[in-house]
N, C-alpha and C positions, 0 to 999 in steps of 0.2 A: 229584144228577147232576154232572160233572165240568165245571168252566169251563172254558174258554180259557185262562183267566191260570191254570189248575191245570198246563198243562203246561210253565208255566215256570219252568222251576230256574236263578238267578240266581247265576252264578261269581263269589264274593267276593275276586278275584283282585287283591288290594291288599295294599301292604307293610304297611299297618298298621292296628293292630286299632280305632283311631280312624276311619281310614277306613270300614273296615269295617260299623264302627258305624254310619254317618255314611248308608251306601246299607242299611243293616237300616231304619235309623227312616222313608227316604224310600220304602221300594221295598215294605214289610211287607206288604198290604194290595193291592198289584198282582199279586206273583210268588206260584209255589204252592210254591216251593221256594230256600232257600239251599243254593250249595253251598261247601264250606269244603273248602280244600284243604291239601297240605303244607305251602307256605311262610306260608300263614296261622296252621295250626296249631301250626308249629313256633315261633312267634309267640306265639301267643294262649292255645294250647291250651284245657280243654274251657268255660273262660269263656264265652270268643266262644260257643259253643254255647248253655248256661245265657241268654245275652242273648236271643240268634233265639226261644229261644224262649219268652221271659217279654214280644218284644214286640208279639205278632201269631200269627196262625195260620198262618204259613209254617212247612212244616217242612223239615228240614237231612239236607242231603245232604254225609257225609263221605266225600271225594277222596281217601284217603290209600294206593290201588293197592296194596296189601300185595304185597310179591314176596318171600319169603324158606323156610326151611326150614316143613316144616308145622307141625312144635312151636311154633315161634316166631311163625306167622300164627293157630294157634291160639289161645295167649297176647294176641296184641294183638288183638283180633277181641273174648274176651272181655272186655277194656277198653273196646273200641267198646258194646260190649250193653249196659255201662251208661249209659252218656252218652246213652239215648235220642234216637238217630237214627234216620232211616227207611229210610235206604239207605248203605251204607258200599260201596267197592271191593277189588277183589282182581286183579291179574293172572293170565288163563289161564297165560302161564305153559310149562312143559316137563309139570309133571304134575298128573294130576287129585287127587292125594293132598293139596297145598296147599288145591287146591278144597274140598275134603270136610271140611280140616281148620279151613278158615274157616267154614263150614256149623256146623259143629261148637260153636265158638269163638259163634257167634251167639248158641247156643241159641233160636231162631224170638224175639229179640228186633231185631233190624236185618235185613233185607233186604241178604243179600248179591249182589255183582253183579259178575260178573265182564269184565274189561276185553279186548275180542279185540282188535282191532290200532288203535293211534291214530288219531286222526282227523289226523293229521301226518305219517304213516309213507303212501309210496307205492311201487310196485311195485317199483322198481329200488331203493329200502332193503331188501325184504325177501328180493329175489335177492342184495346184496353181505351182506345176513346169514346165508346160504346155504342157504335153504328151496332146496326143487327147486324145478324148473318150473311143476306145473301150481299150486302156491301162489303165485308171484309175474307168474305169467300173470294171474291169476284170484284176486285177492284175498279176491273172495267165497267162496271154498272154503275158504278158511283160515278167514274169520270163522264159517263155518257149522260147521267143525270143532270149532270154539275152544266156539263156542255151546251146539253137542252136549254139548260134555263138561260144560260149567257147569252142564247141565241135569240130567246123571246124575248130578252130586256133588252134589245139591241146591240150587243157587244160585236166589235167585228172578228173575234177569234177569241181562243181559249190558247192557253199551255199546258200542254198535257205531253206524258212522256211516248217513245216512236213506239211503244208494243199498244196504244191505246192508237193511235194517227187511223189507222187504216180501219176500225170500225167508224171514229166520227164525222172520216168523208162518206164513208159509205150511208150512215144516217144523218147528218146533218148538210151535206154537201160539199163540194170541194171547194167554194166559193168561201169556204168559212173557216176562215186563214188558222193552221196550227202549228206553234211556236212549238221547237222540242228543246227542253234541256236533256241531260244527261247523257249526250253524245260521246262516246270513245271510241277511236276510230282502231283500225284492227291492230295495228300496231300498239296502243296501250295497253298499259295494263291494267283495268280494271280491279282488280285485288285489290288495288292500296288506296280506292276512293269510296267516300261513306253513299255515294247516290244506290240507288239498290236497282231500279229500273228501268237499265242502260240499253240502247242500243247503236250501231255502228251509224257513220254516216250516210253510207251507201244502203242499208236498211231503210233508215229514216224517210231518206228521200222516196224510195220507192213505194212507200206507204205511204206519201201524201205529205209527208213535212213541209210547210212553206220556208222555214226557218229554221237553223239550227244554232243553239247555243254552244258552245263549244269553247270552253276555258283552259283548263287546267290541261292538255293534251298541249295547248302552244304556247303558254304562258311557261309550263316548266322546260319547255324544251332547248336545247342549248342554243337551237339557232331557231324561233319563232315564225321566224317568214316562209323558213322551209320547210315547218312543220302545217301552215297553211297550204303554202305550194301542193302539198300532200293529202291533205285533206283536198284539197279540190280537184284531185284527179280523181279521185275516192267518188265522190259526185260524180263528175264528169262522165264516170264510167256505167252508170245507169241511165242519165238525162235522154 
């Protein structure tokens, strides 16, 4: 049966791979999930990986958003499949052909997941990017668009943030795993981070979150373990 602490994917968002290190050896054993992104792995590259997981049963989530021609998402996708990972990213994107061709690129050895709009990006970015109307009215038709498509190129999930989770169980199924960033749990303070749409853990989870990202809430906290501790009663307390 799935814990609490299994829905926590821990952002290794630090300059360096010592760091890094440093929150694997304290955090192993709380969080259900590393996740390792570009400026780490442009870093560390697939070491840091090789580490996560020789020191605990966390397992590692690679953030590397692929957005490029489908050959070439192709190509690094099947690089990902080796590095045994459980979940790697892909930008939705303009076409579903990148989608299909990270599916692809997978071969059902990573769970690919595709990225529908930042947990950073708010309405009035995605009208000066020049979606129409009823996508920058309505954010959530875009994510459910985005979602859609991720679905039919085979993707096993999307990332989308917790105020969208509970429409694209409701339309695309619960089977169809969604990652949430922009977690802050009620005790933070929201104010002094740039993500714009955030929801609590205990939120999250009850909309359908399979996953929650969840950084900067234990990362600045003075004691990190105990601010997990905390988060997983947070959970606990709807499951």
């Amino acid at each position: 049966m799935k814990q609490a602490k299994d829905y926590i994917i821990f952002p290794l968002d630090v300059p360096t791979e010592k760091a890094a290190k440093a929150y694997v050896e304290l955090l192993s054993g709380s969080v259900g999930m590393f996740k390792v992104g570009l400026e780490l792995f442009i870093r560390s590259g697939p070491g840091l990986i090789d580490f996560i997981k020789s020191s605990g049963n966390a397992n590692v989530f690679l953030d590397l958003k692929l957005h490029d021609i489908p050959e070439t998402v192709f190509r690094a996708m099947e690089g990902i499949a080796g590095l045994g990972v459980t979940f790697a990213t892909v930008h939705c994107g303009e076409t579903p052909r990148m989608l299909e061709a990270a599916v692809s690129g997978a071969k059902g050895m990573v769970g690919v997941l595709g990225v529908t709009v930042l947990t950073s990006v708010a309405s009035e970015d995605i009208k000066a990017a020049g979606f129409r109307k009823p996508f920058y009215e309505d954010l959530t038709r875009l994510v459910i668009e985005r979602a859609d498509m991720a679905k039919a190129a085979g993707c096993t999930g999307i990332v989308c943030s917790g105020r969208e989770v509970k429409m694209i169980k409701k339309t695309l199924g619960r089977d169809f795993i969604a990652v949430t960033p922009g977690i802050r749990p009620v005790w933070d303070d929201i104010k002094t981070h740039d993500q714009k749409r955030v929801v609590t853990p205990a939120i999250a989870v009850k909309n359908g979150s399979d996953y929650l990202v969840i950084g900067r809430p234990i990362r600045d906290a003075s004691n990190p373990k105990e601010a997990v501790l905390r988060i997983v009663k947070e959970i606990e307390a709807v499951l």
